[in-house]
C-alpha positions as CSV (number, residue, x, y, z in Angstrom):
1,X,158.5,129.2,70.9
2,X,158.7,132.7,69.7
3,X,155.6,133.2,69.3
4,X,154.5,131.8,72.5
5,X,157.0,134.7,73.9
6,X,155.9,137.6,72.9
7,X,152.2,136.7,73.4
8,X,150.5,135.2,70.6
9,X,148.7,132.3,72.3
10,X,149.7,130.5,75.9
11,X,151.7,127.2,75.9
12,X,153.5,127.2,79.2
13,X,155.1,123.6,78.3
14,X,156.6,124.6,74.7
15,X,160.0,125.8,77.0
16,X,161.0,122.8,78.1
17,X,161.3,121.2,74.7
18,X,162.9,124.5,72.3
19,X,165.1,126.7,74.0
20,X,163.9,130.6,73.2
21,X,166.1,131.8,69.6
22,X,168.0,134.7,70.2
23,X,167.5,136.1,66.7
24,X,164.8,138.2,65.3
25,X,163.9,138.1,61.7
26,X,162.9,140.7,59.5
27,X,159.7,142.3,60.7
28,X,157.6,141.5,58.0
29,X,158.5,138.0,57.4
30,X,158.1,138.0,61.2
31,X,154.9,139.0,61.8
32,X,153.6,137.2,58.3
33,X,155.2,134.1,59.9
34,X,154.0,134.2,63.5
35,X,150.1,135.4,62.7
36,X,150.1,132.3,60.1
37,X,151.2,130.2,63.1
38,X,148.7,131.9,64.9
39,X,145.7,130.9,62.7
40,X,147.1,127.5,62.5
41,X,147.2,126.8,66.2
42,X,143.7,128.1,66.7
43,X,142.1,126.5,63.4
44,X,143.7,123.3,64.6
45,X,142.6,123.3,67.8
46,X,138.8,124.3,66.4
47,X,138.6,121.0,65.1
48,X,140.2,119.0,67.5
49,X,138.0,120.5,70.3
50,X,134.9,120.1,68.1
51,X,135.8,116.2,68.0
52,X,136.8,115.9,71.2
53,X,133.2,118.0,72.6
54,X,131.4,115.2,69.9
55,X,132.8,111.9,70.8
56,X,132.8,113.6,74.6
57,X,136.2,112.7,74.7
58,X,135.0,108.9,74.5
59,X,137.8,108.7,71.7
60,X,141.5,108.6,70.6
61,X,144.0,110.9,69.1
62,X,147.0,109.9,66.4
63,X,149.2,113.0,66.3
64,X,151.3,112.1,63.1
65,X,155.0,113.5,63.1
66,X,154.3,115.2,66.6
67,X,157.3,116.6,67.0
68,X,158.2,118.7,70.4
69,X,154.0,119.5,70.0
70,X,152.8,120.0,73.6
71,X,148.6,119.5,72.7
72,X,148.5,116.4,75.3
73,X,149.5,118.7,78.3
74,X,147.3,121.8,77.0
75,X,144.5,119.4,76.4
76,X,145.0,117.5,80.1
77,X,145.1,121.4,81.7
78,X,141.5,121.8,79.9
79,X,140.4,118.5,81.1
80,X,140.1,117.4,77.5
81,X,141.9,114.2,77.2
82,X,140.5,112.0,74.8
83,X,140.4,108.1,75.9
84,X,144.5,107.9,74.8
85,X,146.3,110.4,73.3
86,X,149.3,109.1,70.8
87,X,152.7,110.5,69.0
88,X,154.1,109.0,66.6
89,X,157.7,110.5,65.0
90,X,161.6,109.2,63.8
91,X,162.9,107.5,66.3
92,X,165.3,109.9,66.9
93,X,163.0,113.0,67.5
94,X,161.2,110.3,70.0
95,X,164.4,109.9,72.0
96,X,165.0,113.6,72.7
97,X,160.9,114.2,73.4
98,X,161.2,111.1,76.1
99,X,164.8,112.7,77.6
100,X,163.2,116.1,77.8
101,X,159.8,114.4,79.4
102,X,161.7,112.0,81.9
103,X,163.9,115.2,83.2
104,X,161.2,117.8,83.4
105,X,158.7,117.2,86.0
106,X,156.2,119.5,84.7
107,X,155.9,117.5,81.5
108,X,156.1,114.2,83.4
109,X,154.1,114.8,86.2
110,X,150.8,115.3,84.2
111,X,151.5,112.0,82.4
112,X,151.5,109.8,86.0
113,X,148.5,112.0,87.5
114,X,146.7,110.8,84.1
115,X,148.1,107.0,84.9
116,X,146.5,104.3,86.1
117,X,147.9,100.6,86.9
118,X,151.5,99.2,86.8
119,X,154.8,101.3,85.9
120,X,155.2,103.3,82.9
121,X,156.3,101.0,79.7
122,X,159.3,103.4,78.7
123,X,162.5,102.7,77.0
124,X,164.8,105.0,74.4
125,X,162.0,105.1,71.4
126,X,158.5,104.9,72.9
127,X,156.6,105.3,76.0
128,X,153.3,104.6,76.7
129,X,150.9,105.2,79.7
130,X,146.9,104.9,80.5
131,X,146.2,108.2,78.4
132,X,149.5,108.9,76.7
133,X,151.8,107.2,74.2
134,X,154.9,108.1,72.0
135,X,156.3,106.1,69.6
136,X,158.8,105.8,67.4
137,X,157.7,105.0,63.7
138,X,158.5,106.1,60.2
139,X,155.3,107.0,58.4
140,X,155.8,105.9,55.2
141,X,155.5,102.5,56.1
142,X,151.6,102.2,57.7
143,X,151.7,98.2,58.5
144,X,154.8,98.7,61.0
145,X,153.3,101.8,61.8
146,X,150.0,100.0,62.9
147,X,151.7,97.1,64.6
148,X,153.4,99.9,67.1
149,X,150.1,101.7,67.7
150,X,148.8,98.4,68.8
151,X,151.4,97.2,70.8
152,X,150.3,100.6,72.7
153,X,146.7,99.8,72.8
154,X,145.7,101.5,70.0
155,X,141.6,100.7,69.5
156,X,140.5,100.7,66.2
157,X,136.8,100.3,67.0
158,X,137.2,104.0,69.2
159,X,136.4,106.9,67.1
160,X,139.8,108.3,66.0
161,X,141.1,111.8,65.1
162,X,144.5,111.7,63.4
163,X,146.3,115.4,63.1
164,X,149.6,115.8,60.2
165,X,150.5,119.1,60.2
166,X,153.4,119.5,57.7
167,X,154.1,116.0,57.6
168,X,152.6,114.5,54.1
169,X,154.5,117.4,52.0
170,X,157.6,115.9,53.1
171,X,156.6,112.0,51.7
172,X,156.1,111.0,48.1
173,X,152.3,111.5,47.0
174,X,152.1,107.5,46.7
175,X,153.4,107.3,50.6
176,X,151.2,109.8,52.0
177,X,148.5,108.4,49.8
178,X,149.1,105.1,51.4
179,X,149.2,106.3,54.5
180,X,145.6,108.4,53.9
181,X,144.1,105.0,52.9
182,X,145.8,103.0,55.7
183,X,143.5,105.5,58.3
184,X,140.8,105.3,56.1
185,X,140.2,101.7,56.0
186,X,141.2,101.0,59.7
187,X,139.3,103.2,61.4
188,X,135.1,102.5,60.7
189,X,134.5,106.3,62.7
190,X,137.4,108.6,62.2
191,X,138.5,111.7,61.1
192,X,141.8,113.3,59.6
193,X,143.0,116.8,59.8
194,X,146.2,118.3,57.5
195,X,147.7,121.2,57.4
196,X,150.6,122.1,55.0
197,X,151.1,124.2,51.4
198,X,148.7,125.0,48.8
199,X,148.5,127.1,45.4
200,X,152.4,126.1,45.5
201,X,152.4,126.4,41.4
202,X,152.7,130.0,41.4
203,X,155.4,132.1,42.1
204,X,155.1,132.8,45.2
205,X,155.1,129.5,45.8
206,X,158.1,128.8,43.6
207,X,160.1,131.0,45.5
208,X,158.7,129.5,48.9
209,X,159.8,125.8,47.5
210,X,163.4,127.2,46.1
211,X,164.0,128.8,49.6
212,X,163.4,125.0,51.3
213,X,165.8,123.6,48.6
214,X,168.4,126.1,49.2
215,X,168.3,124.8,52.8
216,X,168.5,121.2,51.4
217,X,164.8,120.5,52.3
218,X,163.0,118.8,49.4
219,X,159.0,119.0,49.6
220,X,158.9,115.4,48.0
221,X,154.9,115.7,48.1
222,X,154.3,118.9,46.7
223,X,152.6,118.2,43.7
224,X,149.5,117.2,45.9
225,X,149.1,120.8,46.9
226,X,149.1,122.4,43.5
227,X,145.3,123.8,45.0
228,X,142.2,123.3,47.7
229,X,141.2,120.9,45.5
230,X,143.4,118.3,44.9
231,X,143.7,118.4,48.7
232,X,140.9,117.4,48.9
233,X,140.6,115.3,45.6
234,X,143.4,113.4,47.5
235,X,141.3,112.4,50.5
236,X,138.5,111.4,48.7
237,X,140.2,109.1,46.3
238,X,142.0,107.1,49.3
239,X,138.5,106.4,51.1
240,X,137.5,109.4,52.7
241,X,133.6,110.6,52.7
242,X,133.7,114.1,53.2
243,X,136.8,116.6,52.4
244,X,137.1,120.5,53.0
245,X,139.8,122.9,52.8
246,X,140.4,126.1,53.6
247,X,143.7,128.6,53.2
248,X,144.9,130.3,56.2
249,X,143.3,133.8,55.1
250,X,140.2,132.0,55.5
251,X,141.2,130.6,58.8
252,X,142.2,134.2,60.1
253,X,138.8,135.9,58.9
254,X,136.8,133.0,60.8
255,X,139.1,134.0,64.3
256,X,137.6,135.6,66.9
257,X,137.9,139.1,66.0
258,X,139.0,141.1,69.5
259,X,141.7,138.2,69.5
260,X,143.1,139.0,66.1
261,X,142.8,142.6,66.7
262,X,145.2,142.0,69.7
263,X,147.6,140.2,68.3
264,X,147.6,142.7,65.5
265,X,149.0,145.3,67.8
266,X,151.8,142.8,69.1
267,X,153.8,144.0,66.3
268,X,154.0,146.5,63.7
269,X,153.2,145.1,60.2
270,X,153.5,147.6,57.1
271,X,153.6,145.3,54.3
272,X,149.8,143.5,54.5
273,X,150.6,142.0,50.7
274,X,153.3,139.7,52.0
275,X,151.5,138.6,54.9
276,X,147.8,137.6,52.9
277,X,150.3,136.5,50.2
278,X,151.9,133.9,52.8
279,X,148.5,132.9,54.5
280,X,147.1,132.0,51.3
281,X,149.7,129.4,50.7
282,X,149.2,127.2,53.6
283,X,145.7,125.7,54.4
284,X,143.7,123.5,57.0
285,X,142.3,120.4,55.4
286,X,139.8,118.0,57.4
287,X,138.0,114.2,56.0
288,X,135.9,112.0,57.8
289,X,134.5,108.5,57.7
290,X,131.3,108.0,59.6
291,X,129.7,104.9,60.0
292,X,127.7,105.7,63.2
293,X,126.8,109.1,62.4
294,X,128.7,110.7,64.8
């Protein structure tokens, strides 16, 4: 929301679901933070936009622990939808998302323009529409999961994009494993895009992991991100075909440059070491299946 304020990319929707924080943090950890959320939202939006231009939108989206993410309205203002677009999160993030979409009309009106047919389904934990659907699941158990998706017209035989971004660090490696398989073996033309930690047995990422304990937030899967490759060893031993990664340094270098030069000049940044140090800690992993060589 911050960095939507002071200019870093455009989300006109993200202020109707996180109220603008009245603190500033230290410059540097500032600026780090905000230009890696910077790359993030623009190497994740690459790849959804290259699926979405390949399947020509004839396709679905699973957004995995959505959160107050606003890519269905950004996507609907580019004329982008895909076929359905779904969340899934805790029930209890669901319920505030649903009160903050039922009393905003700029976030609901977009969902009945895209709506076709009887009433909205809506009720305290999901909603679902033509082209839109939230629901409320826990992750770390995929046949419940599944059985929800459905209930919402989820089509396994579409081709299917599912996004986690900072959402498997949080579960064992055997749940998020599970889960990794569970979209592997359901979906014959898919593709998976995660974004979270890597190179976090160093000390930089020591430090970054006894920070998150300190504010009692255990990183219960971060043994998976030890390196690029066993995030992508992980992928390809739960039935994926092809795996890349790439840290956010990576991801900055590959952004258009003018852009990066102008959010460079948003604000001052002295200490470049803490900022590559910080990119190079987080990366953008995508897997696909392909039957129909898509």
């Amino acid at each position: 929301r911050f960095a939507v304020s002071v200019g870093y990319w455009e989300d006109p929707y993200i202020q109707y679901f996180v109220r603008q924080a009245k603190e500033r943090k230290a410059p540097e950890i500032n600026r780090g933070k905000l230009a890696c959320y910077y790359a993030r939202v623009h190497g994740v939006s690459y790849l959804i936009k290259a699926f979405l231009k390949k399947t020509e939108c004839n396709c679905q989206i699973v957004n995995l622990g959505a959160g107050m993410d606003t890519l269905f309205w950004r996507l609907k203002d580019e004329n982008l939808l895909p076929r359905k677009y779904f969340e899934v999160d805790f029930p209890m993030i669901v319920a505030r998302k649903i009160h903050n979409i039922k009393s905003k009309p700029p976030l609901s009106k977009p969902i009945m323009e895209s709506h076709s047919g009887d009433s909205l389904l809506i009720d305290s934990h999901s909603l679902d529409s033509t082209r839109y659907s939230i629901v409320g699941a826990d992750l770390r158990f995929s046949s419940d999961l599944e059985e929800k998706l459905k209930k919402h017209n989820l089509d396994i035989h579409l081709p299917t994009l599912l996004v986690a971004e900072c959402v498997l660090v949080y579960m064992t490696p055997q749940q998020s494993a599970n889960l990794l398989k569970w979209a592997a073996s359901t979906f014959p033309v898919a593709m998976f895009i995660n974004y979270e930690q890597v190179n976090m047995t160093d000390r930089f990422g020591q430090v970054m992991i006894e920070n998150l304990q300190r504010r009692q937030c255990n990183l219960a899967g971060v043994e998976v991100c030890r390196s690029l490759d066993s995030q992508r060893e992980r992928l390809l031993l739960n039935g994926w075909e092809t795996a890349r990664a790439i840290d956010m340094m990576k991801v900055y270098s590959f952004l258009p440059q003018a852009d990066v030069k102008r959010i460079e000049g948003l604000e001052f940044l002295d200490e470049k070491e803490l900022f590559e140090q910080l990119m190079q800690h987080y990366c953008i992993c995508w897997a696909s299946k392909d039957s129909s060589n898509l």
